[in-house]
C-alpha positions as CSV (number, residue, x, y, z in Angstrom):
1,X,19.7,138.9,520.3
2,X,22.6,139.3,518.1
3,X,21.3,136.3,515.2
4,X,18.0,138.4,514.6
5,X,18.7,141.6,512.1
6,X,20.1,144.7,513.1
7,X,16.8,146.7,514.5
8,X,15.6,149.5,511.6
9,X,14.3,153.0,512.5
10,X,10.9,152.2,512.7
11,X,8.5,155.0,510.6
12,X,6.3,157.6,512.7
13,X,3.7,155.3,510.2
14,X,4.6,152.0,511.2
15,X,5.0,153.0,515.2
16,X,1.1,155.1,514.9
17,X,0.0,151.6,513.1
18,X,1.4,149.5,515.9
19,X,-0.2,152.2,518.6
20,X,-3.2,151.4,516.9
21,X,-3.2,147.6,516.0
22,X,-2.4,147.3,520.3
23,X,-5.4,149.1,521.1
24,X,-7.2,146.2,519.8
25,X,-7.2,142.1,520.7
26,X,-3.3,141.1,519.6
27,X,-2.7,137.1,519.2
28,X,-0.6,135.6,521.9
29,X,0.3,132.9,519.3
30,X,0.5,133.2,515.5
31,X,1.5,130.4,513.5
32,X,3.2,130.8,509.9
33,X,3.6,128.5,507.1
34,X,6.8,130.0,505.4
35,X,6.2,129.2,501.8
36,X,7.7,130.3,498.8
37,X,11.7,130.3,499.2
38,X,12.3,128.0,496.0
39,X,10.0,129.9,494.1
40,X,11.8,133.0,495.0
41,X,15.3,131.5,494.2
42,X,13.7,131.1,490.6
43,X,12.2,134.7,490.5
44,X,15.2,136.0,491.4
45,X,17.8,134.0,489.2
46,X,19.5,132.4,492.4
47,X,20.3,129.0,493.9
48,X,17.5,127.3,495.9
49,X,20.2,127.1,498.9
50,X,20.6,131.2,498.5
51,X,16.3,131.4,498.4
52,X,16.2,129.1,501.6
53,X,18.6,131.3,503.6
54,X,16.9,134.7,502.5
55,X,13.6,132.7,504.3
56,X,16.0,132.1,507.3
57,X,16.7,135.6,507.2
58,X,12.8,136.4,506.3
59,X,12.0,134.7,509.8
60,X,14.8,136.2,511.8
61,X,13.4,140.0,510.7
62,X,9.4,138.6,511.2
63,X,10.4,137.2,515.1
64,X,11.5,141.0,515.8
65,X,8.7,142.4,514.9
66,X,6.7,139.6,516.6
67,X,9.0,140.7,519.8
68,X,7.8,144.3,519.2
69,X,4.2,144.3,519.3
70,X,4.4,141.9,522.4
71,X,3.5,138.2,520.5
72,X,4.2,135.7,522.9
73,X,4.3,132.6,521.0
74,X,5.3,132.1,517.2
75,X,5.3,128.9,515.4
76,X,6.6,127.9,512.3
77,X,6.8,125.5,509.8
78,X,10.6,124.8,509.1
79,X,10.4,121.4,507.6
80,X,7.9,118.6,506.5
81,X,8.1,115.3,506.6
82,X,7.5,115.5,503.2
83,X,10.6,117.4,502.4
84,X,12.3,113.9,502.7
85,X,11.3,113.6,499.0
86,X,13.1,116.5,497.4
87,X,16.5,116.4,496.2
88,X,19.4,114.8,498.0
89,X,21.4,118.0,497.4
90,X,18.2,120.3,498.5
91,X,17.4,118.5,502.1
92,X,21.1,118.4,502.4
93,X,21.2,122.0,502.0
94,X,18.5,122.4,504.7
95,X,19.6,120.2,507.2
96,X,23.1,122.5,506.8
97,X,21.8,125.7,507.0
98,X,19.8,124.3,510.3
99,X,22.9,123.1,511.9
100,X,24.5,126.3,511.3
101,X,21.7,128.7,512.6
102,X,20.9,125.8,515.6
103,X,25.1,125.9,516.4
104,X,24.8,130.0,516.5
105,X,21.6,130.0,519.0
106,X,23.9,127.9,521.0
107,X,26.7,129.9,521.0
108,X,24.1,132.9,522.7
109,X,22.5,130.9,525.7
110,X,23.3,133.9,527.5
111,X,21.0,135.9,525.7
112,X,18.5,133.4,525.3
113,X,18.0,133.3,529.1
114,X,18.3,136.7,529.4
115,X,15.5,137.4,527.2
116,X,13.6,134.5,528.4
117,X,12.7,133.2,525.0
118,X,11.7,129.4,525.4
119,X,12.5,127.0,522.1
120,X,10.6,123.5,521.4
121,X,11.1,121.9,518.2
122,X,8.1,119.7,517.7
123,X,8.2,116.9,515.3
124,X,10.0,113.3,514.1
125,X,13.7,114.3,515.5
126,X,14.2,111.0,515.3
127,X,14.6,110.9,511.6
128,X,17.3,113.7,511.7
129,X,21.3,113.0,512.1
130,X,22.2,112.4,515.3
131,X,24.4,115.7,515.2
132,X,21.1,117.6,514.6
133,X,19.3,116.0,516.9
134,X,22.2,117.0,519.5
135,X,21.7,120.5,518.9
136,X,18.0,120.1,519.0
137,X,17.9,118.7,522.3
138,X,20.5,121.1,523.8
139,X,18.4,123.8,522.6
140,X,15.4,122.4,523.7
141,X,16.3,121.6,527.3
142,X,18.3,124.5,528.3
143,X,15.3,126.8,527.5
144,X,12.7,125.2,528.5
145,X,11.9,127.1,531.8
146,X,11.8,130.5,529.8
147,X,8.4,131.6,530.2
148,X,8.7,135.4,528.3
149,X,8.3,134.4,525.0
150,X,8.2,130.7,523.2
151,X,8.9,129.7,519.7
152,X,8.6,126.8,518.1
153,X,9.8,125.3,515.3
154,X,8.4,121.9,513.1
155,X,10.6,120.3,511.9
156,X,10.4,116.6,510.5
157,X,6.8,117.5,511.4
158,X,3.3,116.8,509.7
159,X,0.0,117.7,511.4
160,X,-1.1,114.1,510.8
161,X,2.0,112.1,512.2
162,X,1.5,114.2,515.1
163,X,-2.1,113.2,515.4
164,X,-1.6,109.7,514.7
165,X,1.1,109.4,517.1
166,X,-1.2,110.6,519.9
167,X,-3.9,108.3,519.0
168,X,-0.7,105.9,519.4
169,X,0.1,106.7,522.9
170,X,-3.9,106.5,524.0
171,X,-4.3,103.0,522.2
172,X,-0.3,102.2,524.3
173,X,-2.4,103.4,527.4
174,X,-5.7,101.9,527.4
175,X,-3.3,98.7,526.7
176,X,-1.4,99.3,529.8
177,X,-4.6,99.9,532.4
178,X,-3.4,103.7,532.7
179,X,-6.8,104.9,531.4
180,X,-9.9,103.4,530.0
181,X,-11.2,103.4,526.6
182,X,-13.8,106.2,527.9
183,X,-11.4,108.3,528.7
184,X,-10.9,109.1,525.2
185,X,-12.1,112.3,524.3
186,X,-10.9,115.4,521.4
187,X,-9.7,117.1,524.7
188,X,-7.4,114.3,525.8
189,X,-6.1,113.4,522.4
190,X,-5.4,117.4,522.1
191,X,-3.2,116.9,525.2
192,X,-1.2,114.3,523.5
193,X,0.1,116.2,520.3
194,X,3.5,117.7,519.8
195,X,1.8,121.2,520.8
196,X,0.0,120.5,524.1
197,X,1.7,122.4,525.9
198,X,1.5,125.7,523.7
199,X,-1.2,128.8,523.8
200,X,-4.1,128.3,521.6
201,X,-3.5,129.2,518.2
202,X,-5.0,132.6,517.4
203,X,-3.6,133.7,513.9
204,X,-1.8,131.0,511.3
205,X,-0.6,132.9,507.9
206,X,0.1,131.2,505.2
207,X,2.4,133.3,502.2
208,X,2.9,132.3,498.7
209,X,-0.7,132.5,497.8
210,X,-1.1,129.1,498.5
211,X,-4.8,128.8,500.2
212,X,-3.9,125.4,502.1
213,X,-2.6,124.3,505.4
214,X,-0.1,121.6,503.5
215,X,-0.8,119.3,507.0
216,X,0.7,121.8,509.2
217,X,-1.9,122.4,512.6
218,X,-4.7,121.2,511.1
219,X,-5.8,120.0,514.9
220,X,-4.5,123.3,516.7
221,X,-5.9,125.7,513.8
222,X,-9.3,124.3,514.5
223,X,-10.5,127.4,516.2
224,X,-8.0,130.1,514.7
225,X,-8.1,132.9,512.3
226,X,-6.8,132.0,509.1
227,X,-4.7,134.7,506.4
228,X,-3.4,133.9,503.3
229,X,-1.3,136.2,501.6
230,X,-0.6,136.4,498.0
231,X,3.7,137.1,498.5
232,X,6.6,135.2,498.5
233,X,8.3,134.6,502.2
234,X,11.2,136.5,501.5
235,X,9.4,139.8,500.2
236,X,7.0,138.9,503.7
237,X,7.0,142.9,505.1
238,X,6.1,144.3,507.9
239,X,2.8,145.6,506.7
240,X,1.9,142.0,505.7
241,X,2.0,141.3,509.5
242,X,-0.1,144.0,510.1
243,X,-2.6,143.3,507.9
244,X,-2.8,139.8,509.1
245,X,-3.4,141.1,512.7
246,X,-5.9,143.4,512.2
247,X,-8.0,140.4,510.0
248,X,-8.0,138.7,513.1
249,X,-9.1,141.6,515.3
250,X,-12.0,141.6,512.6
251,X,-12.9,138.5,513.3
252,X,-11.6,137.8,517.2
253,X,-15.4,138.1,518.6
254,X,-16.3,134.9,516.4
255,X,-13.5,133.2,516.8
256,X,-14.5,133.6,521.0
257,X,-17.9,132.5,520.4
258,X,-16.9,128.9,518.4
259,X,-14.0,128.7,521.3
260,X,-16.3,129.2,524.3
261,X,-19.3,126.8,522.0
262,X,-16.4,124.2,522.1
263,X,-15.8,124.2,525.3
264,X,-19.3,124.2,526.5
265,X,-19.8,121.3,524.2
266,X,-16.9,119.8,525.6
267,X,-18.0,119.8,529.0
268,X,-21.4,118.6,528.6
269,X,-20.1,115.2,526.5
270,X,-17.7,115.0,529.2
271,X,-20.6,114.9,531.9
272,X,-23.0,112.7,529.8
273,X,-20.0,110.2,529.5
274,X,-19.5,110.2,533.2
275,X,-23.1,109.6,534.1
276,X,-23.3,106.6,531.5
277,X,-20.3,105.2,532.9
278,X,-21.9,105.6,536.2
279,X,-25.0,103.9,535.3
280,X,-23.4,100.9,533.8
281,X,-21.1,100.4,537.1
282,X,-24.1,101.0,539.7
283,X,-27.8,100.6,537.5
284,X,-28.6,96.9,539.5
285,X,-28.5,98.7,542.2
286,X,-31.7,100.6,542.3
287,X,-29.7,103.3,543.5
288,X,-31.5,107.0,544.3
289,X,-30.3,110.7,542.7
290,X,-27.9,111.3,545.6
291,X,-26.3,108.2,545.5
292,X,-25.6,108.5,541.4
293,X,-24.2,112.1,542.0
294,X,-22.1,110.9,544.5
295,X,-20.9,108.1,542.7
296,X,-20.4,110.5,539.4
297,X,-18.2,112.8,541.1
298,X,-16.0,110.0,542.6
299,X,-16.0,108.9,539.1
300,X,-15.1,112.3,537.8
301,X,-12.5,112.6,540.2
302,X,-10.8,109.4,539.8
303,X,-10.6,109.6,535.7
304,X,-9.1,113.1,536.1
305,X,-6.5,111.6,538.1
306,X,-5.6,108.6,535.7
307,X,-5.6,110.9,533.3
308,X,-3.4,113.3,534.6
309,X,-0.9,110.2,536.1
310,X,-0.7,109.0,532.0
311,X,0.3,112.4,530.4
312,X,2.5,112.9,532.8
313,X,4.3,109.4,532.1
314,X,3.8,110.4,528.8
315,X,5.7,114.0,529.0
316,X,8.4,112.1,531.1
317,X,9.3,109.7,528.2
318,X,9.5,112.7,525.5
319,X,11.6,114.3,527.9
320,X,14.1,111.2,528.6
321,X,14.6,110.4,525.0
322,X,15.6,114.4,524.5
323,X,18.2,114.2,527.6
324,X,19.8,111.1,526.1
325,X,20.8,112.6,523.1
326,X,22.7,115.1,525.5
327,X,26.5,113.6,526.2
328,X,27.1,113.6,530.0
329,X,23.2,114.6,531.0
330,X,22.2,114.2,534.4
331,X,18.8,112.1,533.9
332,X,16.3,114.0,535.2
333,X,12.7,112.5,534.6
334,X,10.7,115.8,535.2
335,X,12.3,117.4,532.2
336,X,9.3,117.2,529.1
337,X,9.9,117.9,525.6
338,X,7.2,120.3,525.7
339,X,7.3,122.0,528.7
């Protein structure tokens, strides 16, 4: 797509590195805290607004060669909550550079849908002009059916907001009858958050040197391969990716074993609740084996499907208050957020 840089030769070292690196386990999803642009703009004797646009740029080159060696799904962190509390002149100069790059993705839906690539911007929109959040939804909504590769952007996004505003939704449904206090489990609060309807997170880098997570994933990088790497965002190369994937392939066979533990673990609290629940409904009954299994399946069977009737009230409401900031939209109430 025209927005990302013009394609570079690429080396007979980098394509044998890349012949290599896809022999092995590559992440469908890495996630990338892009850290460093104001300390670049000082490094380099330049305005903070010229540092922030070199990390635009930065990202831009990185997505290409995320493209290239077949990533699916790249996240990024693009703006914090937090941000809020720099200077008027600085967030001003971000929220500007956003509407300028968001206004040129629009001007290329062709491309977009030709290449499949599906956007979500998770986070706050709400605190955003409504011009931005205009352009946020538009991008959002006409790409949402793209299935060839996703990226998502945080922006007015911190890992706890996000979590707290699930836990928000589960207390807002328990209150309404939808589901039951003992329906509350890690996986159902997981299906809540900004990102429940992204791939597992397999690889989050972090650049600057910075070894912290500044409350970005801290749920959905439970059970991913960390990398921390001691450069700036904009001097981020190439070989920096490729170092970062082949610490995961190090350590992708652990990283399978705490996934499949977790889910294993999962399933057996999940059971264990069931039973007790079961117990509680039926126990003065004297009942026998049979009937309890019975009786835990129907169980089972009706909590998946108040569970599954709530999120997707849940994904409905994300997606009407995105198709209301769209002059003229056709309300459509199958249209999520995150889908």
């Amino acid at each position: 797509m025209s927005w990302l840089p013009e394609r570079q030769q690429r080396s007979w070292l980098q394509q044998l590195c890349e012949s290599i690196l896809k022999t092995g386990p590559v992440p469908e999803h890495i996630a990338i805290i892009m850290d460093g642009n104001r300390r670049f703009a000082v490094k380099k004797s330049i305005d903070r607004a010229e540092g922030h646009l070199q990390g635009f740029q930065k990202l831009a080159e990185t997505l290409d060669w995320c493209l290239r060696l077949g990533l699916r799904e790249v996240t990024v962190y693009a703006f914090s909550i937090e941000n809020f509390k720099r200077s008027k002149e600085e967030v001003e100069c971000l929220m500007e550079l956003a509407k300028q790059k968001l206004a040129r993705l629009l001007q290329e839906k062709e491309l977009i849908q030709k290449h499949e690539v599906c956007i979500r911007v998770l986070g706050k929109i709400e605190l955003l002009s409504p011009e931005l959040q205009q352009m946020i939804a538009d991008a959002v909504l006409f790409s949402k059916n793209n299935k060839r590769a996703t990226l998502n952007v945080c922006f007015a996004y911190t890992a706890r907001d996000d979590i707290s505003n699930a836990m928000k939704e589960l207390a807002l449904g328990v209150k309404a009858g939808e589901i039951q206090e003992s329906d509350i489990t890690d996986s159902l609060l997981e299906k809540c958050l900004y990102s429940s309807h992204c791939r597992p997170v397999d690889l989050l880098i972090r650049t600057s040197g910075e070894v912290r997570l500044s409350d970005f994933q801290l749920w959905e990088s439970a059970y991913s391969c960390l990398a921390f790497v001691n450069v700036l965002w904009p001097e981020f190369s190439i070989w920096h990716l490729y170092a970062a994937i082949l610490h995961y392939q190090r350590n992708y066979a652990q990283i399978q074993i705490a996934r499949q533990n977790r889910d294993i673990e999962r399933e057996r609290l999940q059971r264990d609740s069931d039973y007790n629940c079961v117990l509680k409904e039926i126990s003065h009954h004297n009942p026998d084996s049979a009937t309890v299994q019975e009786s835990v399946q129907k169980y089972a069977a009706d909590r998946a499907s108040r569970i599954d009737a709530f999120l997707q009230r849940l994904y409905e409401k994300r997606g009407s208050l995105l198709e209301k900031l769209i002059p003229g939209s056709i309300q459509c109430p199958m249209i999520s957020l995150l889908s």
